[in-house]
Residue, then its C-alpha position, 0 to 999 in steps of 0.5 A: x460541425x458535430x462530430x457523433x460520438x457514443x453515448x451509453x449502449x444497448x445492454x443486450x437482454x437476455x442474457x443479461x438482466x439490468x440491475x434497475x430493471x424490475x426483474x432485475x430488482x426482484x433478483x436482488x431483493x431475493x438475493x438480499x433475503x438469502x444473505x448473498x449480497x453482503x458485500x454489495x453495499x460496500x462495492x456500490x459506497x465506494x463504486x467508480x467508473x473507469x476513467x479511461x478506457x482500458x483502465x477497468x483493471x485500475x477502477x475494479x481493483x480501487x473500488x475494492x480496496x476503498x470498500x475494503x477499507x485497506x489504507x493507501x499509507x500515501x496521499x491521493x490529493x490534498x490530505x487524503x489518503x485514497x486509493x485512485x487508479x492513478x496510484x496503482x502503477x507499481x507493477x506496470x506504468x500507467x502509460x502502457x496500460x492506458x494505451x495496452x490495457x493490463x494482464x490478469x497477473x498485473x492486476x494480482x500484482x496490483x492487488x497484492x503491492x496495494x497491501x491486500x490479501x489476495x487468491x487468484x484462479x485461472x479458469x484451468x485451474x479451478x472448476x465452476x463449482x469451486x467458483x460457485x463456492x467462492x463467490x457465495x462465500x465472498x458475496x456472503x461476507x464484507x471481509x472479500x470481494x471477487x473481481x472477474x476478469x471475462x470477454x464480453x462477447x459471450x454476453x453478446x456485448x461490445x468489446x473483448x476482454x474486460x475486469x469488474x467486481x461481482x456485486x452479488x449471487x443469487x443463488x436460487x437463479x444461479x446469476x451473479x451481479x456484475x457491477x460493470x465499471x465502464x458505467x458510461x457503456x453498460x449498466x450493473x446487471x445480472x448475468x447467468x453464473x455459467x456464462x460468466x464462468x464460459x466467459x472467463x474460460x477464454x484466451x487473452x491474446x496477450x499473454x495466451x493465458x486464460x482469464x479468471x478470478x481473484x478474491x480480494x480481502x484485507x490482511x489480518x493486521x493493520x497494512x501500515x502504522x507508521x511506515x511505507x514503501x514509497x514506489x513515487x520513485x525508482x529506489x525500489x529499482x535501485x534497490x533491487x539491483x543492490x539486494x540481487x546483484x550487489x548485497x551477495x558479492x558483498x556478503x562473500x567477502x571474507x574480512x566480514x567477521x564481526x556484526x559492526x563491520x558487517x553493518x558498516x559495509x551495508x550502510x557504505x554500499x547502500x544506494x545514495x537514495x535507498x532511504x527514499x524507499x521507506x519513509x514515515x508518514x505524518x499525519x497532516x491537518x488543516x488548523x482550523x480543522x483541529x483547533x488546540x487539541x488533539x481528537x480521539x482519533x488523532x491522539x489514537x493513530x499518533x499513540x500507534x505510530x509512537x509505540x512502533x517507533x518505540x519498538x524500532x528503538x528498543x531493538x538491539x539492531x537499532x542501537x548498533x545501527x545507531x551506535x555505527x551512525x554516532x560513534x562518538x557523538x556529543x551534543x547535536x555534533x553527529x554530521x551523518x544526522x544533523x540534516x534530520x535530528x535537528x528539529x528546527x531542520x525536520x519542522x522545516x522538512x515536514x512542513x514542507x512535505x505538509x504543504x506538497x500535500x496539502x496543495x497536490x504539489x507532492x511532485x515538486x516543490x515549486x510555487x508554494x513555501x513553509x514560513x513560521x515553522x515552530x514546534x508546539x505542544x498540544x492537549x491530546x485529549x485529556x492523555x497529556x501534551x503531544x508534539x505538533x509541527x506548525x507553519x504557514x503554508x503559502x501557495x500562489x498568494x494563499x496562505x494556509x495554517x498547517x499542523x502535523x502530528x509528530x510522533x515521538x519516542x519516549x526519552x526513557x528508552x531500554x537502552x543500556x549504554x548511557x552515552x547514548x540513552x540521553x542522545x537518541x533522538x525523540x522522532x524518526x531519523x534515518x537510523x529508525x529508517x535504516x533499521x526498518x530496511x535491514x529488518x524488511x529485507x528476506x531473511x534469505x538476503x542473508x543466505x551468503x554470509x561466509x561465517x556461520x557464526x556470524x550468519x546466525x547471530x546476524x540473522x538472530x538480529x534481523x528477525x521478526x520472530x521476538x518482535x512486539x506485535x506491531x513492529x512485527x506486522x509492521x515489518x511483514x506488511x513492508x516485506x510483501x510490498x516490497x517483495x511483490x514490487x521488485x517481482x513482479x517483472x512479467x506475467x509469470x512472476x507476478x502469479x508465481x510470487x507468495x507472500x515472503x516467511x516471516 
């Protein structure tokens, strides 16, 4: 027996204008003329349908990242990073919203841990000439997209509270183009600007908050070269706990006098898997997909990672850090790093990690194993040799050939101390990543340090003032990623969260 089922509906017209439509054509043609439909053409490059019913928040805010170009720093399947909802679950479960649906402030939330710019607007405080406002100049531009989040009942449509992306304005018509993610409901289509402002003007019931709009664009830096704030795990939960709890009952003991001690009670007290909240990306390719060489654009991207990773150790707090690591290390005889400065045991790891992603496995490392790891170099492009990790990459009786890109410091560093000028390893370790962590947390971590001497020379330290460029951008973006994905415990604090001072 066929049991009936829904497919598409009716788009009740008026008020609304579907977008295929002749008149619905005529508007955007118009629209098209008067320049307020250029950020249509990214939205519609990179448009999605939700797919599950309550994830329009998820669909409407991936949609608008990929058009804004805004890299994920973490694999979506295969090699490719890209943002999917599935990935959009720091500020709130998956679960929870597939079955409860998400909040405004959780979308902002969302929008914010992704590494976008974002301003959002409750109806109550704003105006629709300041939305009018805002919506030409983003409709108007390819650098910000706006996403609405309205009830769907004041266009005489099936459901209640519902997010999309505005595609468009016409402005001598005064309607807005919605491009409606649940595709598999309703079509694109045009809507009157003051109903759409009337429909965003209503309660959502669970938080009794009225609903609004965000505009969305990227950061003027680059969100991550080298570095990113993995949220696949709970560290940041452990984490949390340690800088809020643990970090300002440590900071009030007294016997803390000097930088070295200081540092050393920080990394002793660190929670066993606080290294799993920053970690460095590789770049992973196919080996037929590169051949011998490097491209331009690979040796590019790898020049970047290597000048960050070059700035992380030319920093004073590295050297310490390294120097508390490695007191009084000989050759290859540092137990506290040989597990990641020996290259044979990082060629294994990496390639490890290159086959979890390279077959969507990341979560486990069963089914598929690395053999035939070796280090090569390669020709980069007319711009000298480049380190690459090789290895073969067997999962369920395939084999697949992998290279990885490493990235690598120069031997000759700005360090002062010869003991350890000729012992700093030449590829991220976990000194690099725990420097990268006392550098990302807020300056106001450090708030509780008793001795004011030694409070300003720690805080001079950790500063991103003198940072290089790079290294700088590369530490805030860490920052605002970790602040809004440790803050945003509920509907409040996410929307009263600002991005951390540098």
């Amino acid at each position: 027996m066929e049991v009936a089922s829904l497919y598409r509906r009716v788009l009740p017209s008026p008020p609304a204008v579907e977008f295929a439509s002749t008149e619905g054509k005529r508007l955007f043609a118009e629209a098209l003329q008067g320049g307020t439909m250029e950020g249509f053409f990214n939205l519609i490059s990179y448009f999605q349908t939700q797919s599950e019913p309550a994830f329009c928040g998820l669909a409407s805010l991936s949609v608008v990242l990929n058009a804004l170009a805004i890299d994920p720093g973490r694999p979506w399947k295969g090699p490719w990073r890209w943002f999917d909802e599935s990935m959009l679950d720091c500020c709130e479960p998956l679960n929870k919203v597939k079955s409860q649906g998400i909040t405004f402030g959780k979308v902002v939330c969302l929008a914010h841990c992704a590494g976008a710019r974002v301003q959002s607007f409750r109806a109550d405080q704003t105006t629709i000439q300041d939305f009018r406002c805002h919506l030409t100049r983003c409709a108007s531009s390819q650098d910000c997209h706006l996403i609405s989040s309205y009830h769907r009942s004041l266009f005489k449509q099936t459901g209640t509270g519902h997010f999309s992306p505005i595609g468009g304005y016409h402005a001598g018509q005064d309607m807005a183009l919605i491009l409606d993610v649940a595709r598999f409901k309703y079509p694109p289509h045009w809507v009157p600007l003051t109903l759409l402002w009337e429909a965003m003007n209503t309660t959502d019931e669970a938080t009794g908050r009225l609903r609004g709009f965000m505009l969305v664009s990227r950061h003027n830096s680059s969100p991550s070269l080298l570095y990113t704030v993995s949220c696949g795990d709970e560290s940041w939960q452990n984490m949390a706990k340690y800088c809020v709890e643990d970090l300002p009952n440590l900071l009030k003991d007294e016997s803390l006098d000097n930088i070295p001690t200081l540092l050393s009670h920080l990394v002793e007290s660190l929670p066993a898997n606080a290294g799993g909240l920053i970690k460095w990306v590789i770049e992973v390719r196919r080996k037929e997909e590169g051949g011998s060489s490097l491209s331009k654009e690979e040796n590019e991207r790898l020049i970047l990672k290597e000048k960050v990773l070059q700035q992380v150790r030319d920093t004073k707090l590295f050297r310490i850090v390294h120097e508390l690591q490695c007191p009084k290390r000989s050759c290859c005889s540092c137990s506290a790093l040989s597990d990641e400065d020996s290259l044979a045991q990082i060629a294994a790891t990496v390639c490890c990690h290159g086959a979890a992603i390279l077959t969507g496995n990341t979560g486990s490392r069963d089914g598929f194993c690395c053999r035939e790891t070796c280090i090569k170099c390669v020709q980069a492009n007319g711009d000298g040799l480049k380190t690459v990790i090789s290895g073969t990459v067997i999962s369920e009786g395939n084999e697949q050939g992998v290279d990885m890109l490493l990235p690598t410091s120069s031997s000759e560093t700005s360090l002062s101390d010869s003991n350890l000028r000729n012992e700093v390893v030449k590829y991220p370790s976990k000194s690099d990543v725990l420097t990268v962590l006392l550098l990302v947390l807020h300056p106001s971590t450090w708030f509780g340090i008793k001795d004011e001497r030694l409070k300003a020379e720690f805080q001079s330290l950790v500063s991103t003032e003198n940072l290089p460029d790079l290294l700088k951008w590369e530490i805030l973006h860490l920052r605002r990623q970790i602040h809004y994905l440790t803050g945003c415990k509920g509907e409040e604090a996410c929307e009263g969260l600002r991005p951390p001072s540098p």
